[in-house]
N, C-alpha and C positions, 0 to 999 in steps of 0.2 A: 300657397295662398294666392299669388299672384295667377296660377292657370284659374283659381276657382272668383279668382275679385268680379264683382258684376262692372259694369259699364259705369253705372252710376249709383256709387256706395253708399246713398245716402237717403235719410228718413226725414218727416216731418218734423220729428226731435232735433235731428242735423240742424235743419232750415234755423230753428232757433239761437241753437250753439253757434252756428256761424255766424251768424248774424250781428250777435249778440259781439262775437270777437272783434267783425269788423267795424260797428258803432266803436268800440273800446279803443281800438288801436285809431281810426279817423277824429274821434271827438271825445273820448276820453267819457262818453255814456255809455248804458247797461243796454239802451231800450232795443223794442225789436218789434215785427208787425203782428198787432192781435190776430190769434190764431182762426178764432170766427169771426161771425157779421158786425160783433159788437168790441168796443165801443165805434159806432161809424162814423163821430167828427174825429178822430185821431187813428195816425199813420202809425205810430209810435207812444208804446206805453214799456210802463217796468215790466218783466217778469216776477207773475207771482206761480210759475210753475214749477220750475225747476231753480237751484241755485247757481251765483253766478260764477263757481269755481272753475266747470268747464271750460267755460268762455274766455276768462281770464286768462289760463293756459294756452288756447290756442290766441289768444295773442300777442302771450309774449313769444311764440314760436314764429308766428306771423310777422314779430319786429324784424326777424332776420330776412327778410324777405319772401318767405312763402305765405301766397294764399294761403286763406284758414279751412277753408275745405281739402285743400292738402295737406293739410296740419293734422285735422282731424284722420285724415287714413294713415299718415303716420307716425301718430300715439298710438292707433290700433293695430298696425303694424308690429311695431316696437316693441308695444309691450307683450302681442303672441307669438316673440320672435324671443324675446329675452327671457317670459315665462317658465320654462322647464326651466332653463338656467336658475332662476330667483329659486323654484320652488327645491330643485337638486341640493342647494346650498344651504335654504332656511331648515333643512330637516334633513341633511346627510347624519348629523350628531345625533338628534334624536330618535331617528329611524334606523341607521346603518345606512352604507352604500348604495345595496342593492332596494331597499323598499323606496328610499328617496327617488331612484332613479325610472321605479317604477310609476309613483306619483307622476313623476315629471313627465312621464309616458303617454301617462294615464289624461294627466290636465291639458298636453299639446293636443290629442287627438280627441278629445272631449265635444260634443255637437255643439253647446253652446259658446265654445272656443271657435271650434273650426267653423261656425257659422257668424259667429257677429266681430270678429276679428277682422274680416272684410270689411266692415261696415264704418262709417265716421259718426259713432256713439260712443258713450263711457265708460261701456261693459268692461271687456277687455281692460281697459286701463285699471277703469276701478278694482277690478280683479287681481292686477299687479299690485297696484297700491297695497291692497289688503292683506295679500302675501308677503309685501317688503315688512308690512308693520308688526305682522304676525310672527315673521323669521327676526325681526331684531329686537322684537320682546322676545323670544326665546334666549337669543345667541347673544344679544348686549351683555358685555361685561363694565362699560364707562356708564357714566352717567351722561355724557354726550351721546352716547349710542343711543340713548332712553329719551331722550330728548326730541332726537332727530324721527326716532321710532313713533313719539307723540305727534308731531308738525307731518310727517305724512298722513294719522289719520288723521287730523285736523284736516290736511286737503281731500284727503278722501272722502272727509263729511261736505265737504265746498263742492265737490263734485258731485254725489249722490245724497239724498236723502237719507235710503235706505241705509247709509254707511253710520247712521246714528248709532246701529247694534254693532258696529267695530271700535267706534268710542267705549262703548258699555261694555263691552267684552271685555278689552284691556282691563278695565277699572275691575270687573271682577276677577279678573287672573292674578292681578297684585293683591286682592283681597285672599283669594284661597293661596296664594302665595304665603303672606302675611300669616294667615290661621296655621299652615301645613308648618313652615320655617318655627326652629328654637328658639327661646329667646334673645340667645343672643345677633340672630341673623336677622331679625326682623327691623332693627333698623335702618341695615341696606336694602332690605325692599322696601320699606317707607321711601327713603332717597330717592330709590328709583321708581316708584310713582309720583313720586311730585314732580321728577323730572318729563316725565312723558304726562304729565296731565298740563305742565308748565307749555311743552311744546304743542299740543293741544290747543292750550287757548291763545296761544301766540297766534293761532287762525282761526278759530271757532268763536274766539271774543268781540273781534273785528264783524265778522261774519253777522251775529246775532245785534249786534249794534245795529247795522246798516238795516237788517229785517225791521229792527224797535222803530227807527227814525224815519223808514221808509213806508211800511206798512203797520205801523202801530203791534206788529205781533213777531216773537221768536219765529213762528213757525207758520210763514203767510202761504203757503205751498199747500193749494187745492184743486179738487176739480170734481166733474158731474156725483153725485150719489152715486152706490152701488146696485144696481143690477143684478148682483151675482151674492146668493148667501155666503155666509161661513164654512158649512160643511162642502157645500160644492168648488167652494175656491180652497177649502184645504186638502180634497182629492187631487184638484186640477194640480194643488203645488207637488202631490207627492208624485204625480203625474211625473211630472215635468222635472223636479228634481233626481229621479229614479232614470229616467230616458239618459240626464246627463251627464248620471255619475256610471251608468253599464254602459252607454249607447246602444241599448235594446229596447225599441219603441214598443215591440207588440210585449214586450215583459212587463211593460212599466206604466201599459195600459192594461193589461190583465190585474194587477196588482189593485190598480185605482180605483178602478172602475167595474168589479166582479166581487160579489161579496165572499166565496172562501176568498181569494185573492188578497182582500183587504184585512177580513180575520188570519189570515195564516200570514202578514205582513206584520200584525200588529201582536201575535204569539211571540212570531221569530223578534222582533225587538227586544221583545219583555223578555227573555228566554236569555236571549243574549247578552242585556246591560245584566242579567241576575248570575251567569256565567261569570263573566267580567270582573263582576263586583267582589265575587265568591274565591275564584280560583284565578283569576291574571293580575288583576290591578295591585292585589301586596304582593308580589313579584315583582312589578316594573320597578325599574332605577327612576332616579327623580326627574333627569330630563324624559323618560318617558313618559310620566304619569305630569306633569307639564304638558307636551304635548298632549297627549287626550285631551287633559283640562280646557286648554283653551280653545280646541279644533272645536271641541263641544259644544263649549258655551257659544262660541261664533256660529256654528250650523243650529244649536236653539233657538238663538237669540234675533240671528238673520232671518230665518224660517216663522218663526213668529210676527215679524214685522211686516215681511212679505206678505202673509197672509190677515192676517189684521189690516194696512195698508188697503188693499185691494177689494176687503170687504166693506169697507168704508168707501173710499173712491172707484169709480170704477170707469173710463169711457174707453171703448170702441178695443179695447186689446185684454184677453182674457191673461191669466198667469203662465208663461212660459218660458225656454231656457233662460230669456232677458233675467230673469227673475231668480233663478236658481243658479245660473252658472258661478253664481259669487262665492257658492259654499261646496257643491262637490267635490271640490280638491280636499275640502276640510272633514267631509265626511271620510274620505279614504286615509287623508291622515291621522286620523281618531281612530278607523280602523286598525291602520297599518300599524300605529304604536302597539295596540295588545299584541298584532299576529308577529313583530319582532320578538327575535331570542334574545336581542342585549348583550348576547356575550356571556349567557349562561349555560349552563349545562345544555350537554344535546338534546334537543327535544326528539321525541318518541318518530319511527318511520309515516304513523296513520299521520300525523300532524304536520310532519312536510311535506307529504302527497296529499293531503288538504291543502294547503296555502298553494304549494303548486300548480294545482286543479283552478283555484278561484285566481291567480295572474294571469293563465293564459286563457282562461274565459274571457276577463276582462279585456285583456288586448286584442284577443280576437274581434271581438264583439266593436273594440274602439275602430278597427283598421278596416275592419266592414265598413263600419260607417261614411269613414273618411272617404272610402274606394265607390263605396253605391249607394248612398245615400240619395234620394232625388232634391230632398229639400236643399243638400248640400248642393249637388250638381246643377241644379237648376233654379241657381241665384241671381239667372238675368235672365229669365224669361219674360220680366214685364219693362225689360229696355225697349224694344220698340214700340210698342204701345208711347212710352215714356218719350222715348226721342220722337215719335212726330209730333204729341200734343205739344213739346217748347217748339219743333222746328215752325208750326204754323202758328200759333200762337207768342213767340217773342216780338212780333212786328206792332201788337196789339198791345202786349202786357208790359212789357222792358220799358224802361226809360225814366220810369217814375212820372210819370206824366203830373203838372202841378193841380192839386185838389182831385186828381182822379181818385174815385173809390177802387179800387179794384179787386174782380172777385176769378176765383179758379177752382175745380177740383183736384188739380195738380199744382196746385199754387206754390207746395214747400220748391219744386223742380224752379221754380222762376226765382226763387227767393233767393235759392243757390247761387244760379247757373248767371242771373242778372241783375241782381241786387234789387230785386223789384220788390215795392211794399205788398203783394198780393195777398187777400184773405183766402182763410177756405171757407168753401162751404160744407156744410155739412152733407151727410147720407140721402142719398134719394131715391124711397124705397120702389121706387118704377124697375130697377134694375136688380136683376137676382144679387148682386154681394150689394149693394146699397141695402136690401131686405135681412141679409141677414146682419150686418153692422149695427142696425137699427134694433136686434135684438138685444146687444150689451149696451146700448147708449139710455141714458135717461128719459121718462116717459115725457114725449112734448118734444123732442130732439129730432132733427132728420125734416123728410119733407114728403110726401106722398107722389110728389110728381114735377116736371122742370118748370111747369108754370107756378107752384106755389113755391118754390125757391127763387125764382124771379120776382114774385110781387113781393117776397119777404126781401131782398137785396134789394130792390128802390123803396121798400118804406125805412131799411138801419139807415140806410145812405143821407137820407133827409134830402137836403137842395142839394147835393154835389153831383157832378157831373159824375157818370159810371161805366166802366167796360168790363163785360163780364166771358170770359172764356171757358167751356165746357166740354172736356174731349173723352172717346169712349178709355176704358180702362179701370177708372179709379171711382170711388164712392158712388157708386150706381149709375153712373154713367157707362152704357156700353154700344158698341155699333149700332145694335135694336134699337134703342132707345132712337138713332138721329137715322135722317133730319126729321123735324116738328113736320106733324102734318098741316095742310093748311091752314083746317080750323085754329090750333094753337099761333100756327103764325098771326095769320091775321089777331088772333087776341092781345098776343103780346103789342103789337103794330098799334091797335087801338087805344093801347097804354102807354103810347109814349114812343115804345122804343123803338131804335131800328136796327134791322136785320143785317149785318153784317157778313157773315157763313151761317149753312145750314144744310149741313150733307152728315153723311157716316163719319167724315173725317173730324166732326165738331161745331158749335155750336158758339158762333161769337157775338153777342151784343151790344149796342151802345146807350145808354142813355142820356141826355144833351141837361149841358146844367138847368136847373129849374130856372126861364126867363130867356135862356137862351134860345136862340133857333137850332144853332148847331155846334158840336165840337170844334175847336182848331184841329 
């Protein structure tokens, strides 16, 4: 992890989380800088995007003295370092030794593992979380155990949205728990659902309070319309959950996206839950058929949300491993419960050299990934780009300058790197990836070219003074693009502002408060 970490681990999502941690730890507020143009009289507002369990975390990490942006790389850290570990343990019983071990194998070298475990986002953790709550609903025999099992998903759910299908999972495992169990057992899993629903809302109750009081609603976490149907965002998931449960991209695009493919994906399913159902599942012992159960209902019920989720919301990022790495470990361990023996009778020679056959594919297939991967390997190729738009741009953007508006296409990098309130702007389809951003973004979104994203930034802005910084790389901004020819210069000139830079290296403006002559 450390030869593959990029330079600078961090996303626009980062920008928020940290931000979010260091208002919390300095002033004991949530807020953080709106992510666009709008609202333009305020620096600072709630999040209504994401929940604030992330942020809380990294600052209570942050109280021991580390920055929160190194906090955030090491909970991602952390928890892809402890992950095998967590998963070897929550299902050594259920699975035996050797399939556990395989999992654990399986989930260290997994793309969406080895790819956002670098990163200072939620993935990865949220991923641990989910496997601690899922191995100590298994393996809890206290009702403490059940408890503590509950208060992780509770922060699970504080930290991700999506973790609402880990709340719900639980509650129906104690359900078919409750149905499966004698009469006389079914009191202690009564017990031990009120216990972990108890720990639950010891943070989910809090949580929804502050949503009620703050934004009038349980669930104020929105953003643009979708762009992208149903059917095409539930390809895209199988897409992307299939790449990260084999780590075989051209398998898992042939699958998705090729109609036998998709029909002979959707056979082998039906073929195999009717197998299962038929000939392994009254064989399995009860910790196995536990396990299945709830790997299940979590890779259903997670998969479902995802994809509803994203067909409802949708800006500027299609469905990918972000999105799936939560549950491939869960599809292998659903798998892996029927292909165990349990400790039964020997199973037949064809049946070993099957299971055989399908481990060392998968490892193979993982350890490729891990070794040649490009996506993998080439996880800092937009540091430079990166490092000179802050290098020439912090003189201009850092500081917080008082009543500046300030706007960047690299804005999250300032937000980081300088604690600056900087907006972004949106997509500007002049530049080849600004055109196609603009193809997931909501219609009316983006901007056709730098001068109509300029006149749009001094009319949010109203009378404030404005500095606006623009470097090639990110949201349609690219070398081509700079410098503005004269004509555009002078336009922009005639409206006020003035030309600060104006080369390949970027494009910096000022505009002087309305009244004023000039900036300090």
């Amino acid at each position: 992890m450390h030869y593959r970490s990029p330079s600078f681990p961090f996303t626009p999502d980062s920008a928020s989380y940290i931000e979010q941690a260091r208002n919390f730890l300095n002033s004991g507020s949530l807020l953080i800088t709106p992510y666009g143009l709008a609202p333009g009289d305020q620096d600072q507002v709630e999040n209504r995007l994401f929940p604030v369990g992330f942020a809380v975390v990294l600052a209570a990490v942050s109280s021991f003295g580390i920055d929160a942006k190194d906090a955030a790389i090491g909970l991602a850290h952390f928890s892809a370092i402890t992950l095998p570990w967590l998963l070897f343990f929550s299902f050594r019983q259920s699975l035996g030794p050797l399939y556990a071990l395989l999992l654990a194998g399986l989930a260290a070298l997994s793309p969406g593992v080895l790819k956002h475990s670098l990163m200072g986002l939620t993935d990865v953790f949220g991923l641990w979380l989910a496997v601690a709550v899922i191995g100590l609903t298994l393996n809890s025999r206290s009702i403490v155990g059940f408890i503590f099992a509950g208060l992780l998903a509770g922060i699970a759910y504080a930290i991700r949205n999506a973790h609402l299908a880990l709340l719900a999972s639980v509650i129906c495992y104690f359900c078919y728990c409750w149905l499966s169990s004698a009469a006389g057992e079914r009191r202690v899993v009564l017990l031990r659902a009120v216990a972990a629903m108890f720990g639950m809302a010891v943070v989910v109750a809090p949580l929804l309070l502050r949503n009620i009081v703050m934004f009038g609603s349980l669930n104020p976490y929105v953003m643009g319309p979708s762009t992208i149907g149903f059917v095409e965002n539930l390809r895209t998931y199988i897409e992307a959950l299939l790449k990260d449960a084999t780590a075989c991209s051209e398998c898992a695009r042939y699958v998705a996206w090729s109609l036998p493919g998709l029909l002979g994906f959707g056979v082998l399913i039906i073929a195999a839950a009717y197998a299962a159902y038929k000939y392994r599942c009254s064989n399995l012992p009860t910790f196995g058929k536990k396990t299945l159960t709830i790997s299940t209902i979590y890779l259903v019920m997670g998969s479902c949300v995802v994809v509803a989720a994203r067909t409802r919301y949708q800006w500027g990022e299609v469905i990918n491993l972000r999105h799936t790495l939560q549950y491939s470990p869960f599809l292998w361990a659903g798998m892996f419960a029927l292909l165990a023996d349990h400790g039964r009778q020997p199973a037949i020679i064809a049946w070993k050299q099957a299971k055989l056959a399908i481990s060392v594919c998968l490892v193979f297939f993982h350890a490729s990934y891990a070794v040649n991967s490009e996506s993998f390997r080439n996880s800092d190729n937009d540091y430079p780009k990166l490092a000179q738009a802050f290098s020439i741009g912090k003189a201009y953007l850092c500081g917080n300058q008082a009543d500046t508006y300030l706007v960047s296409n690299w804005a999250h990098v300032f937000r980081i790197e300088c604690g600056a309130r900087v907006r972004q702007i949106e997509a500007i389809a002049a530049g080849t990836k600004g055109g196609e951003m603009r193809a997931f973004m909501s219609a009316g979104d983006g901007y056709m070219s730098v001068l109509e994203a300029v006149s749009d930034i001094k009319q949010q802005a109203g009378s404030r003074p404005i500095r606006v910084g623009l470097f090639p790389g990110r949201f349609g901004v690219e070398s081509e693009n700079l410098p503005l020819s004269a004509v555009d210069e002078r336009q922009i000139v005639a409206n006020g502002w003035h030309i600060i830079k104006n080369d390949q290296q970027g494009l910096i403006l000022e505009y002087p408060k309305v009244g004023s002559e000039q900036m300090n």
